[in-house]
C-alpha positions as a Markdown table, in Angstrom:
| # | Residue | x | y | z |
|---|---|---|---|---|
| 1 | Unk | 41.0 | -83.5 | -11.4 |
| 2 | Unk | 39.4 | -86.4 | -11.3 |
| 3 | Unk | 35.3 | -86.9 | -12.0 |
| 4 | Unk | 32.8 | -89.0 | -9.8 |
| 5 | Unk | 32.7 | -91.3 | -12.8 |
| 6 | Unk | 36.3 | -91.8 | -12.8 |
| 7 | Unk | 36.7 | -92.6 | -9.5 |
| 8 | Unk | 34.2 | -95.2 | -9.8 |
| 9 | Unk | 35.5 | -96.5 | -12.9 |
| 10 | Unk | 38.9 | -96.4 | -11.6 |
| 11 | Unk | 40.3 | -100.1 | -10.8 |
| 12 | Unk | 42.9 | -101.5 | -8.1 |
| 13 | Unk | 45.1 | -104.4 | -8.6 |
| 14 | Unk | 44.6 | -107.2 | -5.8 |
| 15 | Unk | 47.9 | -108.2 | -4.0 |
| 16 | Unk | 47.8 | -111.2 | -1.4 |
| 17 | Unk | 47.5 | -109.0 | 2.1 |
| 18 | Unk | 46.2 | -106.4 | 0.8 |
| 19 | Unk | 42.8 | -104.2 | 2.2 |
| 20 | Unk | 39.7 | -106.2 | 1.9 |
| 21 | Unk | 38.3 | -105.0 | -1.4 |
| 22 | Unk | 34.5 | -104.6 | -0.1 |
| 23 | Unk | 35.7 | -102.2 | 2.7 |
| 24 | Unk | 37.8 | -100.0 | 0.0 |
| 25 | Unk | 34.4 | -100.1 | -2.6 |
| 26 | Unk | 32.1 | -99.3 | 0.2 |
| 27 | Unk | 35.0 | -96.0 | 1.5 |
| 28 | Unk | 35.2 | -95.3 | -1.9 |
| 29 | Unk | 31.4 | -95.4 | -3.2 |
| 30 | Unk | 31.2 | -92.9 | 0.4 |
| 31 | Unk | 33.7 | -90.6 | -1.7 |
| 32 | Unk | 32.0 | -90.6 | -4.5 |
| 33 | Unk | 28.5 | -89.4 | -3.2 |
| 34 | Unk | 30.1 | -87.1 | -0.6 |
| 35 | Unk | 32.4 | -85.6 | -3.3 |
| 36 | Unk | 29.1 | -85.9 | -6.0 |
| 37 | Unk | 27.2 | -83.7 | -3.4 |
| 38 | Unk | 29.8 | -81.2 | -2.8 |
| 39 | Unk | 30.0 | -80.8 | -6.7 |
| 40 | Unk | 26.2 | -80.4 | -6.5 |
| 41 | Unk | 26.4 | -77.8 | -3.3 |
| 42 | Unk | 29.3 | -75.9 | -5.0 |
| 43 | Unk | 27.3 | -75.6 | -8.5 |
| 44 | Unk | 24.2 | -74.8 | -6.9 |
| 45 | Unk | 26.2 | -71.8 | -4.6 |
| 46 | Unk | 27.4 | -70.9 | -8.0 |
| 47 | Unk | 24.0 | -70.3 | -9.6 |
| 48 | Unk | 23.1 | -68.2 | -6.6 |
| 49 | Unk | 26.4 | -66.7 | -6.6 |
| 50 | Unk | 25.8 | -65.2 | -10.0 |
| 51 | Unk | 22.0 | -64.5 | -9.3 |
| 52 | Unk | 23.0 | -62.4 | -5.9 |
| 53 | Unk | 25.6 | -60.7 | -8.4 |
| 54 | Unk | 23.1 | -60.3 | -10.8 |
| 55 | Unk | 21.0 | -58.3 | -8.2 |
| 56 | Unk | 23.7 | -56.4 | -6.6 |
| 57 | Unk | 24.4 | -55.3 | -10.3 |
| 58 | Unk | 20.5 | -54.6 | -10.8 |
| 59 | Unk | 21.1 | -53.2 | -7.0 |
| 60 | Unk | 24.0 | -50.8 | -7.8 |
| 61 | Unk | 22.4 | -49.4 | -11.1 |
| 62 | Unk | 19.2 | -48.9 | -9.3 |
| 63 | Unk | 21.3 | -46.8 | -6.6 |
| 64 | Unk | 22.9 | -44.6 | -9.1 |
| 65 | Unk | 19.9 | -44.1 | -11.0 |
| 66 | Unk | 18.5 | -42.8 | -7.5 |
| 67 | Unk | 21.7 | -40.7 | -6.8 |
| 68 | Unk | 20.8 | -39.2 | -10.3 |
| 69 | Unk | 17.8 | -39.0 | -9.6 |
| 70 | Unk | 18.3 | -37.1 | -5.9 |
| 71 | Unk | 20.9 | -34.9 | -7.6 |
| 72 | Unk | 18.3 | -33.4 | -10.5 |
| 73 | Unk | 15.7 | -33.1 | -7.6 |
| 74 | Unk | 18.3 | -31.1 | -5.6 |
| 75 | Unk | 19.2 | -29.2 | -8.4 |
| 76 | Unk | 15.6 | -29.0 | -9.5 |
| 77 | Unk | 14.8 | -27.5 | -5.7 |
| 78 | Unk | 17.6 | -25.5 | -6.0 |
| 79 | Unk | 16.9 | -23.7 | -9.2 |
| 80 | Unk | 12.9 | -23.1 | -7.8 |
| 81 | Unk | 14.1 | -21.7 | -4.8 |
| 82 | Unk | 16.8 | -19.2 | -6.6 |
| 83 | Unk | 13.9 | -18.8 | -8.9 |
| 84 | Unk | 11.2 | -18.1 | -6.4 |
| 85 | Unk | 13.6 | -15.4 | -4.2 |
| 86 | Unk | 14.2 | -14.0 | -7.5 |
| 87 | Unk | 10.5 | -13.7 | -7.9 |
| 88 | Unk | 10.2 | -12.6 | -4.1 |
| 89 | Unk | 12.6 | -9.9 | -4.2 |
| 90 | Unk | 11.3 | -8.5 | -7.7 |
| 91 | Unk | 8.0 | -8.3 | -6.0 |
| 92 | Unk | 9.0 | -6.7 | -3.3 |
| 93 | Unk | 11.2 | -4.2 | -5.1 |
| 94 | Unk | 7.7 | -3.3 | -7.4 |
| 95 | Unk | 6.0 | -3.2 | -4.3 |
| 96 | Unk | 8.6 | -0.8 | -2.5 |
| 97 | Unk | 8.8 | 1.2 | -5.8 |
| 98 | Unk | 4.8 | 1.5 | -5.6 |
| 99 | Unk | 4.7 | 2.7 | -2.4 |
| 100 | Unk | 7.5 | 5.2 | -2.6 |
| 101 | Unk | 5.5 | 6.4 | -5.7 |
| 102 | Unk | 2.2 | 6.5 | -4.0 |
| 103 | Unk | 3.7 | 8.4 | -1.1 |
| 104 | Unk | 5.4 | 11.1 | -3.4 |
| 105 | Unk | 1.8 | 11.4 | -5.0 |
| 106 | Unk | 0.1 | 11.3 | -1.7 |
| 107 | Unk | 3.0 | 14.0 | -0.8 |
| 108 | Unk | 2.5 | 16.4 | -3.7 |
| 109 | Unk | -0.8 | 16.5 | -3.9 |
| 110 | Unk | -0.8 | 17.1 | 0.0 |
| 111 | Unk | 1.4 | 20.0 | -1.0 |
| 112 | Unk | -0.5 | 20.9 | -3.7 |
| 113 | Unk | -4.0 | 20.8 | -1.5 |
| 114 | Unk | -2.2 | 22.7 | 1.4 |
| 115 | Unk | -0.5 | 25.6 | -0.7 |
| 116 | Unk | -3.9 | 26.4 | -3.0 |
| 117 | Unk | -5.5 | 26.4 | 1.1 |
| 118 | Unk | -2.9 | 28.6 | 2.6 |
| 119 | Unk | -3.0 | 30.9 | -0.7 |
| 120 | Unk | -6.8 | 30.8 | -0.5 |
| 121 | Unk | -7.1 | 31.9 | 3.3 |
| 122 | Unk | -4.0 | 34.7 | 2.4 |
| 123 | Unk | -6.8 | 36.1 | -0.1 |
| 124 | Unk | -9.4 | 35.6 | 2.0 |
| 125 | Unk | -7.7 | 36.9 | 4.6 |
| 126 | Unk | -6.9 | 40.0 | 2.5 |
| 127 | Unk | -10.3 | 40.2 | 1.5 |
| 128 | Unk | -11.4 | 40.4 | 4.9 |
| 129 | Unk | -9.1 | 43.0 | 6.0 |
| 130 | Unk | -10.1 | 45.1 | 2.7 |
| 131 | Unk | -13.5 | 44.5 | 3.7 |
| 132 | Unk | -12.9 | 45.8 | 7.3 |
| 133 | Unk | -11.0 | 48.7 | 5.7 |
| 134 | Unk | -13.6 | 49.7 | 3.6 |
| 135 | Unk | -16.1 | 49.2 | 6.4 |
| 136 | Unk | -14.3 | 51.7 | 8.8 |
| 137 | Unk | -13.5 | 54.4 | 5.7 |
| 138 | Unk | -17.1 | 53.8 | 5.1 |
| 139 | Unk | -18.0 | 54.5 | 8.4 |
| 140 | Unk | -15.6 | 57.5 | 8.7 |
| 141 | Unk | -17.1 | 59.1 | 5.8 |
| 142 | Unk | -21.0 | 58.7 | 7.1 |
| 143 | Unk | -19.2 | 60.1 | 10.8 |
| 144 | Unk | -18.0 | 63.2 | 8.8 |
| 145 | Unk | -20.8 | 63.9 | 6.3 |
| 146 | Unk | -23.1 | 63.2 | 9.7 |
| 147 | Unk | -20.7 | 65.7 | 11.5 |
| 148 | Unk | -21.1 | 68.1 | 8.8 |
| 149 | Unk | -24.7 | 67.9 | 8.3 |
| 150 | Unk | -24.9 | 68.5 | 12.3 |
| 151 | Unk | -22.6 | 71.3 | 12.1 |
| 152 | Unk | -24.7 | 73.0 | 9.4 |
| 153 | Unk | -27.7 | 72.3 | 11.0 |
| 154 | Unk | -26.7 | 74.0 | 14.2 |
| 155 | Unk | -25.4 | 77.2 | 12.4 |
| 156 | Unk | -26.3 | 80.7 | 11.9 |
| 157 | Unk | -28.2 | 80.3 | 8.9 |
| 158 | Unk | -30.2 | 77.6 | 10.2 |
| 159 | Unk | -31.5 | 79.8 | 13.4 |
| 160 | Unk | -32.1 | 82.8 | 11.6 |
| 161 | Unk | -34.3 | 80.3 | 8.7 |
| 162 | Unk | -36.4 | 79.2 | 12.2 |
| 163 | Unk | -35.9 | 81.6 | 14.2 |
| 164 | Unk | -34.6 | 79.7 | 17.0 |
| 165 | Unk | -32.0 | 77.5 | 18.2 |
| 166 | Unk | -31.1 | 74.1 | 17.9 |
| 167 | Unk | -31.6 | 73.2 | 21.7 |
| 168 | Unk | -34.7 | 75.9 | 21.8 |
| 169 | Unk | -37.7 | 73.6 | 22.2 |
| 170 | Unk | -40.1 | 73.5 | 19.6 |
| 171 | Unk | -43.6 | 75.3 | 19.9 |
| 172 | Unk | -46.5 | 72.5 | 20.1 |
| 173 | Unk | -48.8 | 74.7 | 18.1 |
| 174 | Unk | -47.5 | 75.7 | 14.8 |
| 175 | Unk | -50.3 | 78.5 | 13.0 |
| 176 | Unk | -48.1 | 78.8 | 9.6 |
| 177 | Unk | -48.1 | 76.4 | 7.1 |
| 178 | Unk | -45.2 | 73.5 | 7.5 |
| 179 | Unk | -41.6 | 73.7 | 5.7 |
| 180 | Unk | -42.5 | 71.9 | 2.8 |
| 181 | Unk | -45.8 | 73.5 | 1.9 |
| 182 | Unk | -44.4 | 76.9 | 1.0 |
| 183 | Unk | -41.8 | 78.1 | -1.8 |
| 184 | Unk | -38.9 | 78.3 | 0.5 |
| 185 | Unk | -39.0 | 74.5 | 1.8 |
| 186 | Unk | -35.6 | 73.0 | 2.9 |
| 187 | Unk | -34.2 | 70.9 | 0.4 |
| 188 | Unk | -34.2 | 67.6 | 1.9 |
| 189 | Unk | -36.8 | 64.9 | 0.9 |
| 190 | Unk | -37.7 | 61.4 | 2.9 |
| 191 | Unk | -39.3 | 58.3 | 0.9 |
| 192 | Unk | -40.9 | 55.4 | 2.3 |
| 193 | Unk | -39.6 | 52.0 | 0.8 |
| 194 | Unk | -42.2 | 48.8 | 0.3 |
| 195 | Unk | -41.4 | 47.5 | 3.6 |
| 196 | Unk | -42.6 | 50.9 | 5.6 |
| 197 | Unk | -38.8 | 51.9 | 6.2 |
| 198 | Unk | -38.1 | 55.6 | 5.9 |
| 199 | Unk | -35.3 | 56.6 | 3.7 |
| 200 | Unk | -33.3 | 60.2 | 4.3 |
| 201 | Unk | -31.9 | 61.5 | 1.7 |
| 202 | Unk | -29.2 | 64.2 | 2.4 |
| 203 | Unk | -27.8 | 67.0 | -0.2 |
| 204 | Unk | -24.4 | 66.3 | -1.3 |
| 205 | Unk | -23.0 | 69.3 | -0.2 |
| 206 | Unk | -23.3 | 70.3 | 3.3 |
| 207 | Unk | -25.8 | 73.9 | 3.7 |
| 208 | Unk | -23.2 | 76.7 | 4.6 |
């Protein structure tokens, strides 16, 4: 392949009725710049062929880097989330555990607070009725010893002591000396307390 300086250097022969030698340097010098300036042009798209290669290259390892790069952020996410439901469901499975605990607490001791109450108003309960019971053998016991005491007052001996019967009425004028001033008094005794209250006291044995 020939040069621009070879073409210019590059010389004819002149043969009689030949082309005019002017018109063939003039074509040719044409040649020459028009081939000079698509030497120029093609170098030039060379240059920025390589420098556009040059960036695609600096294009291509700047897109892999990034597909690294989004490929450790995915994993990175994915490794936070597994880590964070990991961390979610231990929380809730202490927090579940907790409150089952708490609940059996809460449970026994509701238990616990509800049998000691049931047993204590079974005893108080059975205190009561004890209470009642003693209350009416008490009461039963005063009715007889009252009963008997009536029944001895209203007997024989009794009327032949006063001389009269229980449902005689008693004289309003009495000459002799009262019951307890002589030897043969009745053996029964009455004391009066702090408060002015009266107190009987009955013999343990009923008089016959």
């Amino acid at each position: 392949m020939l040069s621009p300086v070879d073409i210019h250097d590059k010389q004819f022969n002149v043969k009689m009725r030949g082309y005019d030698q002017d018109e063939v340097n003039d074509f040719l010098d044409q040649i020459i710049q028009d081939f000079s300036d698509l030497i120029k042009r093609n170098e030039s798209l060379s240059a920025d062929l390589k420098q556009a290669q040059a960036e695609i290259d600096e294009f291509q390892g700047m897109k892999e880097a990034l597909n690294k790069s989004l490929i450790l952020a995915q994993d990175a996410a994915d490794n936070v989330k597994q880590n964070a439901q990991s961390d979610a469901d231990a929380i809730i499975a202490r927090a579940q555990k907790n409150a089952d605990q708490l609940a059996n607490d809460a449970k026994a001791h509701h238990d616990q607070v509800v049998g000691r109450a049931a047993d204590d108003a079974r005893r108080y309960q059975i205190e009561a009725d004890d209470a009642k019971r003693n209350v009416q053998e008490f009461r039963q016991h005063m009715k007889m010893l009252l009963e008997a005491e009536l029944e001895a007052i209203s007997g024989a001996e009794w009327n032949r002591t006063i001389g009269a019967k229980i449902d005689q009425p008693v004289p309003s004028h009495t000459e002799g000396p009262l019951d307890n001033e002589g030897k043969a008094s009745v053996e029964s005794s009455s004391s009066a307390s702090d408060d002015g209250v009266t107190e009987i006291v009955f013999p343990d044995e009923p008089i016959k």
